[in-house]
N, C-alpha and C positions, 0 to 999 in steps of 0.2 A: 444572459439571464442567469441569475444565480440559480444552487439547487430549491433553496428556501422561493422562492420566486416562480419555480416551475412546479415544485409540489404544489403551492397554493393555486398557480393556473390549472392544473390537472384538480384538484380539490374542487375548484370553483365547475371548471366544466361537468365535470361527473355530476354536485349537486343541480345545476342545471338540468341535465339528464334527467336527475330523478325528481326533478320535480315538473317536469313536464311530463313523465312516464305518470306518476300519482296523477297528476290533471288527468291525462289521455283517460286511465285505468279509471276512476270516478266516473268522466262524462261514457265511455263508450263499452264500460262493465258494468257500474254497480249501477247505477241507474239506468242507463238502454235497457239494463235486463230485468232491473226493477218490475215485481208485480204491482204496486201502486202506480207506475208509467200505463197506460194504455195503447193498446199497441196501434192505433193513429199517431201518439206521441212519441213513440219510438222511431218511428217510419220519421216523420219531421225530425228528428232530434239525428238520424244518420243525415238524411237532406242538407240540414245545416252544418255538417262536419264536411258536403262535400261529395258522397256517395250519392249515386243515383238511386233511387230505390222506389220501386214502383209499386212495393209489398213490404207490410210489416213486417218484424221480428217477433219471436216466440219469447217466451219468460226465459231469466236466465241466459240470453244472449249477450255472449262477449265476442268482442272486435279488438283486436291488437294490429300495429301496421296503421295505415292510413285509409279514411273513411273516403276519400279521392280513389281508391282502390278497388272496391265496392260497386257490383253492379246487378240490381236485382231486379228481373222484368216484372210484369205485373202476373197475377194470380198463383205467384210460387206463399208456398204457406212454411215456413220453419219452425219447427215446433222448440220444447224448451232446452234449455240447455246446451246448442251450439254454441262453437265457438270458429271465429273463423280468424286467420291471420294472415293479413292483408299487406304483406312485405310485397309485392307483384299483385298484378291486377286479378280478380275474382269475378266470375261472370255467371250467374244462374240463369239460366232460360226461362222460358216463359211458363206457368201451369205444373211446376216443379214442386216436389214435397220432399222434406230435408228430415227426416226421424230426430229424437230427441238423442242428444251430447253427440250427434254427428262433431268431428273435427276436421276443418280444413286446413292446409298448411302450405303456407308458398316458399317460405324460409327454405335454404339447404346451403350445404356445408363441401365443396371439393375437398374429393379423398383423391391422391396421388398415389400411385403404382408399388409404394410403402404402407400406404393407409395411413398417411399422416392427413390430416384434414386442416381446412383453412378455418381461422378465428372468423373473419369475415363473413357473415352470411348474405349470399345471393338472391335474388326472386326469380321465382318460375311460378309464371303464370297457371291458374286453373281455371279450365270454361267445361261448366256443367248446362247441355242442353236443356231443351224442351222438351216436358212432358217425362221427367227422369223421377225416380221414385227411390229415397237413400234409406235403405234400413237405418235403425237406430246402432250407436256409437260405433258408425262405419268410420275409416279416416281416407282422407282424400291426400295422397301426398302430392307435393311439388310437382307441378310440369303437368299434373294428370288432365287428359281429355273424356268427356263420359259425354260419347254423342247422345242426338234425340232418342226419344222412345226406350230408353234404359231403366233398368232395374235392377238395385244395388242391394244385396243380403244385409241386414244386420251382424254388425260387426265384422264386415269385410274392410278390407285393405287395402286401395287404387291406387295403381300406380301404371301410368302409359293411357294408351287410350284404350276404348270401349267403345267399337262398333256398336251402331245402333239394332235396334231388334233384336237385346239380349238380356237373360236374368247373369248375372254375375254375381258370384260368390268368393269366401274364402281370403288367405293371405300367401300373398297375393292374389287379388280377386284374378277369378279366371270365366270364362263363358261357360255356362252352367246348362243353359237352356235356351232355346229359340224364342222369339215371339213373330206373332206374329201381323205383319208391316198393317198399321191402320189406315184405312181409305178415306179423301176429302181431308183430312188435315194437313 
């Protein structure tokens, strides 16, 4: 393959890319999160990408990653302006409320013992239990576990997991306060 032959394959690939990124970014940004969408029609419109979704989205909701990645039980509510990035799978429990520009993120980068860090980005799963309550533009990193009965500060920072029957705060979120364990659910 000449160089003129492989610039053009490298040329052709990347627009590739980016015109299925523009697809992706229209169907599961500008419109999912569209306020003239109804959030019945949002809920369908992740369905058909793929995602399980047993609860609408909020206004202003964007999806980067794949809509196959996506797992939202029923009666969780996300209000506006999340954003969630669905590089690894994403799991919300059930009866769950997500505050507005919450950010989730599965994406990450290995840093070596240098701190040189790999181009390549990896997926690390996120499972946000049941019954978890996420302050508003808290961020959820990579890898994070926030069991049942949680409760996340506004503008806190997650990262690892999060024993259930706790308020957590901070960045990194840290156990804040007790709660205490509810009966029959």
């Amino acid at each position: 393959m000449t160089v003129s032959s492989e610039a053009s394959s490298t040329f052709l690939s990347r627009l590739g890319e980016d015109v299925f990124q523009a697809f992706h970014h229209t169907v599961f940004t500008s419109i999912l999160g569209s306020a003239f969408v109804p959030r019945v029609a949002r809920r369908a419109l992740l369905l058909a990408g793929g995602a399980h979704a047993e609860s609408g989205v909020g206004l202003g909701f964007s999806l980067s990653g794949s809509p196959r990645n996506l797992n939202i039980a029923s009666g969780v509510y996300i209000n506006g302006g999340v954003s969630i990035e669905a590089i690894a799978p994403v799991t919300i429990g059930t009866d769950t409320a997500i505050g507005m520009q919450v950010l989730i993120i599965t994406s990450h980068h290995e840093i070596d013992e240098s701190g040189a860090w790999t181009a390549e980005a990896t997926g690390r799963p996120v499972t946000i239990g049941k019954r978890v309550w996420i302050g508003g533009r808290a961020t959820i990193l990579p890898g994070a576990v926030i069991e049942d009965d949680v409760v996340v500060a506004a503008g806190a920072v997650v990262a690892g997991r999060l024993e259930s029957h706790g308020v957590y705060g901070g960045v990194p979120a840290k156990r804040i306060r007790e709660l205490t364990p509810r009966t029959g659910v």
